[in-house]
Backbone and ligand atoms as CSV (ligand in chain L), in Angstrom:
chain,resi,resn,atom,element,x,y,z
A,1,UNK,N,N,-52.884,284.439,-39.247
A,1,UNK,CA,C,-53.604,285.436,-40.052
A,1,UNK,C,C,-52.703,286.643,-40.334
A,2,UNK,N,N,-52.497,287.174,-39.136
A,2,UNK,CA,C,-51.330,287.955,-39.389
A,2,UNK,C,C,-49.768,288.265,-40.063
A,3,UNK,N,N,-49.700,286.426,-39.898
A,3,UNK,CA,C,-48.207,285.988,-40.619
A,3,UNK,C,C,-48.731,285.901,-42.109
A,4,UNK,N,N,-50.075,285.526,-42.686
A,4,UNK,CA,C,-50.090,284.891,-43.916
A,4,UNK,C,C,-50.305,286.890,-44.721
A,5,UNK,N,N,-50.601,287.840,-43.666
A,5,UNK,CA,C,-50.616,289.279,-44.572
A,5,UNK,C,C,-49.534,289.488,-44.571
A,6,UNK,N,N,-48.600,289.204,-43.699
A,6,UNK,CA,C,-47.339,289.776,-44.109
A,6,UNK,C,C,-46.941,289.395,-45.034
A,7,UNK,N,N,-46.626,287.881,-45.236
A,7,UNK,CA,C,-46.205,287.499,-46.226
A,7,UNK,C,C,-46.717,287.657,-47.987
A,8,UNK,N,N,-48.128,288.241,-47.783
A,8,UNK,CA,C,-48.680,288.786,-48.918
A,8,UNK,C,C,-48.032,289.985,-49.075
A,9,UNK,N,N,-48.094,290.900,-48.259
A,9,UNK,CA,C,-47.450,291.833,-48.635
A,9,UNK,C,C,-46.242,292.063,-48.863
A,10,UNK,N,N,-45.183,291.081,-48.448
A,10,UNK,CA,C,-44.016,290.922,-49.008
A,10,UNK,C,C,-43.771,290.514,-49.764
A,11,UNK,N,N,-44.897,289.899,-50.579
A,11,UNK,CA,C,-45.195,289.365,-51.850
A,11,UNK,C,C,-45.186,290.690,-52.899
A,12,UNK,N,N,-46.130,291.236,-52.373
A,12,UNK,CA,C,-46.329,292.667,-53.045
A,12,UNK,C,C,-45.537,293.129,-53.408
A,13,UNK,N,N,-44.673,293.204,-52.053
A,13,UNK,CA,C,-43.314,294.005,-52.325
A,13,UNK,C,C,-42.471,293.833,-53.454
A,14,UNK,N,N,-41.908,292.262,-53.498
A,14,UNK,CA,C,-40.862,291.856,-54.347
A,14,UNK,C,C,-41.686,291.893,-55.989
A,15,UNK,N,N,-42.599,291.562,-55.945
A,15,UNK,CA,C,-43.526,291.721,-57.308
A,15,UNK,C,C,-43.427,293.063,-57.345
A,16,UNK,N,N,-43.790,294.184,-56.564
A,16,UNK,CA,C,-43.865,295.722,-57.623
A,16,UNK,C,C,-42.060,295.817,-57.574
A,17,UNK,N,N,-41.027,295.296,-56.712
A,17,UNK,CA,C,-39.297,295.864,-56.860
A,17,UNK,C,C,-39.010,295.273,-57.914
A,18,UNK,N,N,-39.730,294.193,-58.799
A,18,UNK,CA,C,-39.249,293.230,-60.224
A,18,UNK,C,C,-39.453,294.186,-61.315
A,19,UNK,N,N,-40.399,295.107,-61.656
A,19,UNK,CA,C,-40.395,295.864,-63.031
A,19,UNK,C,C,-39.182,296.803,-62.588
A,20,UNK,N,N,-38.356,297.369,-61.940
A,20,UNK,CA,C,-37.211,297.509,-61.840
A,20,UNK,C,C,-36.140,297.090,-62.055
A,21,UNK,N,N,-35.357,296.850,-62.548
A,21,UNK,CA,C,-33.986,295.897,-63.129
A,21,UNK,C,C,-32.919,296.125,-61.330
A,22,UNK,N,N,-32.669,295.228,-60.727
A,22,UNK,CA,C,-31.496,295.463,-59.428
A,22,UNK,C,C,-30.155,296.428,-59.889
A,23,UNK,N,N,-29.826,297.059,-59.019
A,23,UNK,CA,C,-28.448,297.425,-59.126
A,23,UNK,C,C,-27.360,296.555,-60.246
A,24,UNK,N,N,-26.758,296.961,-60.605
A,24,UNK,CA,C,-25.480,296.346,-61.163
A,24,UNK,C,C,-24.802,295.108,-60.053
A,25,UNK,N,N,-24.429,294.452,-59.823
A,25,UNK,CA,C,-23.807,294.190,-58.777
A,25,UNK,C,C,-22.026,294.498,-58.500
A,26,UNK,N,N,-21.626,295.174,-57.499
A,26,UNK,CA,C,-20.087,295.626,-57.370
A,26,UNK,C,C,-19.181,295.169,-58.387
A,27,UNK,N,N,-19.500,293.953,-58.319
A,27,UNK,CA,C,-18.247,292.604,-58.688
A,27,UNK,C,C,-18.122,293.344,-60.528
A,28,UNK,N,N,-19.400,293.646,-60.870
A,28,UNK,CA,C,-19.199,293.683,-62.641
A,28,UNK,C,C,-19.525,295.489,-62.721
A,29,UNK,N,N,-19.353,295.977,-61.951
A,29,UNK,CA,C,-18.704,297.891,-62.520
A,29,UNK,C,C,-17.710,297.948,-63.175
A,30,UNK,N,N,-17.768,299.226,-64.229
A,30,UNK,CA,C,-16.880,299.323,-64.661
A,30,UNK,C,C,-15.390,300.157,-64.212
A,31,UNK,N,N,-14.382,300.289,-64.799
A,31,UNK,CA,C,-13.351,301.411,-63.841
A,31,UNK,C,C,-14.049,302.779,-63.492
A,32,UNK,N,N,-14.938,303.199,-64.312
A,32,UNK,CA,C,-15.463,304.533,-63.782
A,32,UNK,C,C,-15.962,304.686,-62.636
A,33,UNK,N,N,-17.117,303.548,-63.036
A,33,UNK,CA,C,-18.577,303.207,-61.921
A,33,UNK,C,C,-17.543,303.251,-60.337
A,34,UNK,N,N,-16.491,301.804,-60.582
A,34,UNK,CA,C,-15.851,301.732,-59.711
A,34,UNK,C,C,-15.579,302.691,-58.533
A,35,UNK,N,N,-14.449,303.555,-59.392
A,35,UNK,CA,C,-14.330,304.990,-58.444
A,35,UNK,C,C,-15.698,305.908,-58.079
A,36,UNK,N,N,-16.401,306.270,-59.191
A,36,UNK,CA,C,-17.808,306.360,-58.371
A,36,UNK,C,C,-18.473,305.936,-57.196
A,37,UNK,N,N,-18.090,304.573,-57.043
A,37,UNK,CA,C,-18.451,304.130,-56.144
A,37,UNK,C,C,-18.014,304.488,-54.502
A,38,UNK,N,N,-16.561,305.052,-54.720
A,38,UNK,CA,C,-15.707,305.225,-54.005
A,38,UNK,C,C,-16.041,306.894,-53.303
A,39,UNK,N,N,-16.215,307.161,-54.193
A,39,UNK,CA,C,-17.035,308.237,-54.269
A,39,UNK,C,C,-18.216,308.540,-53.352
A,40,UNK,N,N,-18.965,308.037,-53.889
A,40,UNK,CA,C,-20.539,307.453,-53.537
A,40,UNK,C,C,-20.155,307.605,-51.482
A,41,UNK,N,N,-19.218,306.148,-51.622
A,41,UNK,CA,C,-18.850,305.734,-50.050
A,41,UNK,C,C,-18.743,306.794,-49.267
A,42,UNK,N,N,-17.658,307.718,-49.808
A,42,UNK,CA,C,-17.083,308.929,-49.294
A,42,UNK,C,C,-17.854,309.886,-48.944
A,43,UNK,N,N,-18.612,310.721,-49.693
A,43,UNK,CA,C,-19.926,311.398,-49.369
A,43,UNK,C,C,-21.214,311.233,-49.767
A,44,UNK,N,N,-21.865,310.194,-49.953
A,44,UNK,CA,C,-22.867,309.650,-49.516
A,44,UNK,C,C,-23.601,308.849,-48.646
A,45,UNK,N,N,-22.517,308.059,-48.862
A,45,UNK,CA,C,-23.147,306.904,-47.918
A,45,UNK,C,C,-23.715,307.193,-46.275
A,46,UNK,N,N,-23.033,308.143,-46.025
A,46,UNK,CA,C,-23.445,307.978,-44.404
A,46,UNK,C,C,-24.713,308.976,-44.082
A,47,UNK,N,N,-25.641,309.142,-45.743
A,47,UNK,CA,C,-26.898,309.802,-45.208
A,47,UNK,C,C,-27.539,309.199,-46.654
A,48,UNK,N,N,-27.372,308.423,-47.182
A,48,UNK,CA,C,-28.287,307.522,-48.375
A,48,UNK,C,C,-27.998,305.938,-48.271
A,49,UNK,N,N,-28.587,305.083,-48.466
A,49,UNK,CA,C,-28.005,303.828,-48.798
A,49,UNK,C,C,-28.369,303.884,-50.568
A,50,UNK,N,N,-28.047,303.130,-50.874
A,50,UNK,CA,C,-27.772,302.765,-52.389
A,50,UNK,C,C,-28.342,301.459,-52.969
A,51,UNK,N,N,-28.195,300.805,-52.000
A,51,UNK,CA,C,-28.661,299.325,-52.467
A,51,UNK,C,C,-29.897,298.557,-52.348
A,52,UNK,N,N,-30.554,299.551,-50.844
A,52,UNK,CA,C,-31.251,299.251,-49.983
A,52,UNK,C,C,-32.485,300.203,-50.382
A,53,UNK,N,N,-33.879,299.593,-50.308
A,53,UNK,CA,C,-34.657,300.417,-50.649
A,53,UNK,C,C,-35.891,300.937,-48.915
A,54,UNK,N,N,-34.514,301.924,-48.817
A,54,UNK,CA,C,-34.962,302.757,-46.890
A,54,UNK,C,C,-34.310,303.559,-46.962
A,55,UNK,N,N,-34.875,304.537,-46.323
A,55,UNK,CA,C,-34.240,306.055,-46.176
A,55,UNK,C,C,-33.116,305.819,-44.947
A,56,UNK,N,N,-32.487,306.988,-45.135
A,56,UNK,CA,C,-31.464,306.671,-43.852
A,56,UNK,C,C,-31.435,308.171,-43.368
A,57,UNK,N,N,-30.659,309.291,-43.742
A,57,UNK,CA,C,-31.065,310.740,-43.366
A,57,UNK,C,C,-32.168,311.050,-44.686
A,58,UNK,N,N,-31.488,310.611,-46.030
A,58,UNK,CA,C,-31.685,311.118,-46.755
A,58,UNK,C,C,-32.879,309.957,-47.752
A,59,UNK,N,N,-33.348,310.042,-48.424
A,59,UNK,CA,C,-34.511,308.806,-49.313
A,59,UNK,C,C,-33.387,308.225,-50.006
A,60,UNK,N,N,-33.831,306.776,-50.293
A,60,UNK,CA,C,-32.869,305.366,-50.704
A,60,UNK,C,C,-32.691,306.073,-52.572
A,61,UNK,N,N,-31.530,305.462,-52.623
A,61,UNK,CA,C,-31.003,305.919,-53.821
A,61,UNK,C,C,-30.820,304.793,-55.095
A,62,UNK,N,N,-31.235,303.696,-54.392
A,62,UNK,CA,C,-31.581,302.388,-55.140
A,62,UNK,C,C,-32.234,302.780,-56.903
A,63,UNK,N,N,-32.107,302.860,-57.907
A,63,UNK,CA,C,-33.011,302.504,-59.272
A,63,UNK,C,C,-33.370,304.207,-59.343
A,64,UNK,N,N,-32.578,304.590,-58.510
A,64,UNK,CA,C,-33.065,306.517,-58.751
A,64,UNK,C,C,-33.250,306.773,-60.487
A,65,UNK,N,N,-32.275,306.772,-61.133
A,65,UNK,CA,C,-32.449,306.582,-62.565
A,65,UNK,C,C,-33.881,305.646,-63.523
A,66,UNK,N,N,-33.995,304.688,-62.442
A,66,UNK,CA,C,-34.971,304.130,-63.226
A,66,UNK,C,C,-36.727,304.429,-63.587
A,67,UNK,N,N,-36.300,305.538,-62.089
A,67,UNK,CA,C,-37.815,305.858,-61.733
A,67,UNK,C,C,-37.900,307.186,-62.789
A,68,UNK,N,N,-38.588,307.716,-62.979
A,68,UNK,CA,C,-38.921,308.985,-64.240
A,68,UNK,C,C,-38.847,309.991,-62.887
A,69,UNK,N,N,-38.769,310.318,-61.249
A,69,UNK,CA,C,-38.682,311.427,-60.481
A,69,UNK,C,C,-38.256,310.787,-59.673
A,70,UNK,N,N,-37.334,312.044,-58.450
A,70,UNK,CA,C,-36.659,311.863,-57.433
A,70,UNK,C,C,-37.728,311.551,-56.433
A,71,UNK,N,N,-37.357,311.776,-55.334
A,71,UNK,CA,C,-38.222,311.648,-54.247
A,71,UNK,C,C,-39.268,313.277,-54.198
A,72,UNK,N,N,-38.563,314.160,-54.781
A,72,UNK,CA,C,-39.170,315.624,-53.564
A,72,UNK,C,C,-39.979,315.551,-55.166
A,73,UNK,N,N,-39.876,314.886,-56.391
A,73,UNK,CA,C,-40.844,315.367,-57.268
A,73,UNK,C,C,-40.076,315.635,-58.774
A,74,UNK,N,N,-38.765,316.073,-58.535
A,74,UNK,CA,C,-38.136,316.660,-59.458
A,74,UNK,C,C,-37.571,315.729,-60.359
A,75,UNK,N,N,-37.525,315.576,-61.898
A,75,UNK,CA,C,-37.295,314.921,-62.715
A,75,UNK,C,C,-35.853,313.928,-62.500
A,76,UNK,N,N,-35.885,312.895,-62.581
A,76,UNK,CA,C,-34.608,311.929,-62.611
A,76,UNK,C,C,-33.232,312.135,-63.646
A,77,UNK,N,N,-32.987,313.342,-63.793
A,77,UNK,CA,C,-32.264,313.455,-64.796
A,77,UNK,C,C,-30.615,313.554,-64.096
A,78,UNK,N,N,-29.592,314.092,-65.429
A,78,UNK,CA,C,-28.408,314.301,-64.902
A,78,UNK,C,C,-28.259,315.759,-64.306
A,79,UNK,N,N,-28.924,316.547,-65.008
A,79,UNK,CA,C,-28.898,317.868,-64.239
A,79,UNK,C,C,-29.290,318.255,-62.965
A,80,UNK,N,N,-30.500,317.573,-62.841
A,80,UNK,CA,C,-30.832,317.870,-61.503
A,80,UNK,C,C,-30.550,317.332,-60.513
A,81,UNK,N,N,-30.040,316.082,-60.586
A,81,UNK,CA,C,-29.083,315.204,-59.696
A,81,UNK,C,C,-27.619,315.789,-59.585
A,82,UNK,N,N,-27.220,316.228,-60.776
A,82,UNK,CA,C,-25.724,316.948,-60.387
A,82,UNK,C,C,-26.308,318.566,-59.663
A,83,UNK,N,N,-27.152,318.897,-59.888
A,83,UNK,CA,C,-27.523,320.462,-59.240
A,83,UNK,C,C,-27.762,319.861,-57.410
A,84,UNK,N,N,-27.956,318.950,-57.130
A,84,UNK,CA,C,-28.739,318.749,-55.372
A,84,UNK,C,C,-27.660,318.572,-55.098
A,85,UNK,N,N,-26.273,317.750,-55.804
A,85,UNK,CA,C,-25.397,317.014,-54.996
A,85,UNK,C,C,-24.461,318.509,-54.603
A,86,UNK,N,N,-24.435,319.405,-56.117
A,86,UNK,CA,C,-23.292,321.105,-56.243
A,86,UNK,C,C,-24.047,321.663,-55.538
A,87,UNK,N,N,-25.277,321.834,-55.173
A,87,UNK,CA,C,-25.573,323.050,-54.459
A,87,UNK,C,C,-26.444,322.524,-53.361
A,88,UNK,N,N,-26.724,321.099,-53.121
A,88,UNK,CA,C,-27.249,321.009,-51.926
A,88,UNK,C,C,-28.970,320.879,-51.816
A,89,UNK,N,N,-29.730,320.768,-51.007
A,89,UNK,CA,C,-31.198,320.478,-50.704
A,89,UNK,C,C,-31.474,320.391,-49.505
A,90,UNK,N,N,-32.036,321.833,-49.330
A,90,UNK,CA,C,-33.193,321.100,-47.618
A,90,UNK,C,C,-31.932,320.837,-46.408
A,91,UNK,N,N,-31.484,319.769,-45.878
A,91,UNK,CA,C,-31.053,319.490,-45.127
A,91,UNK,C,C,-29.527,318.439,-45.271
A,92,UNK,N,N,-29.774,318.331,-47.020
A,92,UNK,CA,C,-28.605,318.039,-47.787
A,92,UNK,C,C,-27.510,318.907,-48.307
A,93,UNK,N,N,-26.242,318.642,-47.589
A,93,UNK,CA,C,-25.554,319.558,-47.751
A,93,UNK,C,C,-24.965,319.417,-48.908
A,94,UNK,N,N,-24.421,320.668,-49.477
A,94,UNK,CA,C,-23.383,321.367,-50.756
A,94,UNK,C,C,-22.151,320.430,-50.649
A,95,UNK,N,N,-21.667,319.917,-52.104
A,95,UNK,CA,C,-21.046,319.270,-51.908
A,95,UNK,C,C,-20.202,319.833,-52.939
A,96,UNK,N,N,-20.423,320.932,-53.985
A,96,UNK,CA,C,-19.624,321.685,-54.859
A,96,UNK,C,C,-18.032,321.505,-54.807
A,97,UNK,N,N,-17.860,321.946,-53.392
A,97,UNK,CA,C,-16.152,322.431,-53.424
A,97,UNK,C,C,-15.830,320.970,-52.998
A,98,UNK,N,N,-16.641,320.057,-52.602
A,98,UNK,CA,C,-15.298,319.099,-52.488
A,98,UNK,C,C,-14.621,317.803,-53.620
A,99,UNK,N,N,-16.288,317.790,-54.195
A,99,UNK,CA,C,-15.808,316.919,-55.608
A,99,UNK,C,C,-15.445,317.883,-57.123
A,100,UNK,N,N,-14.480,317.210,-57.444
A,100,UNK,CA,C,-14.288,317.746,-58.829
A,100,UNK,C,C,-14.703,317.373,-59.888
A,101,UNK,N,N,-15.170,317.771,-61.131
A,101,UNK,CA,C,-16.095,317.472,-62.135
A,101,UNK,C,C,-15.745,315.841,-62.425
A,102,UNK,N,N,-14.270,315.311,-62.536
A,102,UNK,CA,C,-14.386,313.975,-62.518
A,102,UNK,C,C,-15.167,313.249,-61.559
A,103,UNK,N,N,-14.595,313.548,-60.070
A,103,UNK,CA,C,-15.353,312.839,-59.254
A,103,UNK,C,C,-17.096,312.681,-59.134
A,104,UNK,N,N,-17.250,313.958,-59.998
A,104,UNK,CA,C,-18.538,314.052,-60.207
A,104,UNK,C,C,-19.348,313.299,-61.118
A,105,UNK,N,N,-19.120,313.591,-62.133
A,105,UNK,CA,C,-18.787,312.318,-63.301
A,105,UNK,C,C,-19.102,310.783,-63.181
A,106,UNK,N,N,-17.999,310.592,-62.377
A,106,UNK,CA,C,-17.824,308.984,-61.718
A,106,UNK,C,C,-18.951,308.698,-60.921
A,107,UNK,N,N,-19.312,309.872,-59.597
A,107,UNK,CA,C,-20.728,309.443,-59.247
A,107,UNK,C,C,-21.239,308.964,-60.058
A,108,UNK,N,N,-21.984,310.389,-60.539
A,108,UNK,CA,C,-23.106,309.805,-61.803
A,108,UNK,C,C,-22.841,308.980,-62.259
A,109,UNK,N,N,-21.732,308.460,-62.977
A,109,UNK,CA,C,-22.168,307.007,-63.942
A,109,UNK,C,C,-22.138,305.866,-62.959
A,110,UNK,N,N,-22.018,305.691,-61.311
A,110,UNK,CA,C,-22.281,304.667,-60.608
A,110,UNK,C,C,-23.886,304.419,-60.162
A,111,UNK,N,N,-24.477,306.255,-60.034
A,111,UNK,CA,C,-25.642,306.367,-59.308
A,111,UNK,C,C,-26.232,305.483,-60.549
A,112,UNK,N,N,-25.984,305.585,-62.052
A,112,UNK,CA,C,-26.547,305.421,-63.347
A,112,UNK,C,C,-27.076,303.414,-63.135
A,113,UNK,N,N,-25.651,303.107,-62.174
A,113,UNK,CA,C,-25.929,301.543,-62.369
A,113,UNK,C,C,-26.961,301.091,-61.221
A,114,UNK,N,N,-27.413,302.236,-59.972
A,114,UNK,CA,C,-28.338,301.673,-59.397
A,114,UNK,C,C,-29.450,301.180,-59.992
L,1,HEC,C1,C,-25.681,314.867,-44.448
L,1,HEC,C2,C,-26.567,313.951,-45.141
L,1,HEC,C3,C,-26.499,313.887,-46.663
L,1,HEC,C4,C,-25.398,313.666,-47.475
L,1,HEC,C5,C,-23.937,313.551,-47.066
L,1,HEC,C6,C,-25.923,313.531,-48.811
L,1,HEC,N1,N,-27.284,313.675,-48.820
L,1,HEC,FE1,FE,-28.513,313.532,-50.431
L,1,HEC,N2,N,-30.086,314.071,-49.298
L,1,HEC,C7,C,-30.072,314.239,-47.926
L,1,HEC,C8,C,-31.383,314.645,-47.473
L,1,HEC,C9,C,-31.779,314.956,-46.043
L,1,HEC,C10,C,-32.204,314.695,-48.637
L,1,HEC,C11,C,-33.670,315.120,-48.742
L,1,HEC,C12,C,-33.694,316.586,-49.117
L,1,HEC,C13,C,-35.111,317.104,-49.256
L,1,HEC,O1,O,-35.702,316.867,-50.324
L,1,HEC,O2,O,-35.585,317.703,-48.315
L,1,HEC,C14,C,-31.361,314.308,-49.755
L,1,HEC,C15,C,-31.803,314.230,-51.063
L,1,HEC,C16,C,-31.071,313.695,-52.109
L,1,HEC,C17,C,-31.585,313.408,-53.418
L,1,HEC,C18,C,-33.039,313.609,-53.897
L,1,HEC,C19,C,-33.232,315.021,-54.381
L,1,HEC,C20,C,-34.662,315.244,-54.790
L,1,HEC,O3,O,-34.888,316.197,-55.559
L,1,HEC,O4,O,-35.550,314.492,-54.361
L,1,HEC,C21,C,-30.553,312.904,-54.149
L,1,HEC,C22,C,-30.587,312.447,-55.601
L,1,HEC,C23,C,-29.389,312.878,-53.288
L,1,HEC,N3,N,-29.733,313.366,-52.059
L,1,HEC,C24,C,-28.147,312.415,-53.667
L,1,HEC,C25,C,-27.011,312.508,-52.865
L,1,HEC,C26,C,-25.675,312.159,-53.319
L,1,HEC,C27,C,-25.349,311.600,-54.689
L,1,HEC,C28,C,-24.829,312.422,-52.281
L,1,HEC,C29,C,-23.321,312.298,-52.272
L,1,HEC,C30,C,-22.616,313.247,-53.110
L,1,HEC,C31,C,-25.638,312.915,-51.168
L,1,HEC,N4,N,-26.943,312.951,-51.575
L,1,HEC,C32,C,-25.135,313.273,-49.928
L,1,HEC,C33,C,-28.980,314.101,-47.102
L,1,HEC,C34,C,-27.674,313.898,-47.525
């Protein structure tokens, strides 16, 4: 009984994650995305996952673009995603001085292929 709800609800699951399109997969980024990615690794990863839809310090960053709002509410756009990463959020730190507008750039158009 218990096994046949789970499995409904993991039913659920993969049925509401399908009107979402998946990530890009690594293998087909482009040179930008690429270094973005590299990027991404460097100061993100070790408080977001990307691929994975679970928080880790920070809420999963999976289809962020796809959804019309972030997690705290605030519109999915490029501005306000480049404003949290330059100046930080809550318990997310400022990341201004260490990427440069390319590296910044390159994020974004990788976060773009989640
Ligand atoms: C030290 C951990 C940490 C690092 C490093 C970090 N974040 Fe975060 N991030 C968080 C936390 C915690 C939150 C939740 C902030 C809140 O809303 O209270 C967050 C929130 C966010 C949000 C959602 C903002 C919103 O309005 O809901 C985005 C987008 C984001 N981070 C992107 C990034 C990107 C891109 C990087 C890499 C440049 C990054 N983060 C690096 C911890 C981190």
């Amino acid at each position: 009984m218990v096994r046949a709800f789970s499995l409904l609800f993991l039913l659920g699951v993969m049925v509401g994650c399908k009107s979402i399109a998946p990530p890009t997969p690594l293998a087909d980024l482009n040179a930008q995305q690429m270094h973005g990615h590299a990027v991404y690794q460097a100061h993100c990863a070790q408080c977001h996952y990307d691929r994975k839809d679970a928080a880790l310090h920070g809420p999963a960053l999976i289809g962020m673009f796809k959804k019309p709002y972030l997690s705290s509410g605030a519109p999915a756009n490029d501005e306000r995603v480049t404003a949290t990463i330059v100046h930080g959020r809550n318990l997310m730190p400022a990341q201004g001085s260490t990427l440069d507008p390319q590296d910044l750039d390159d994020l974004l158009a990788y976060l773009h292929s989640l």
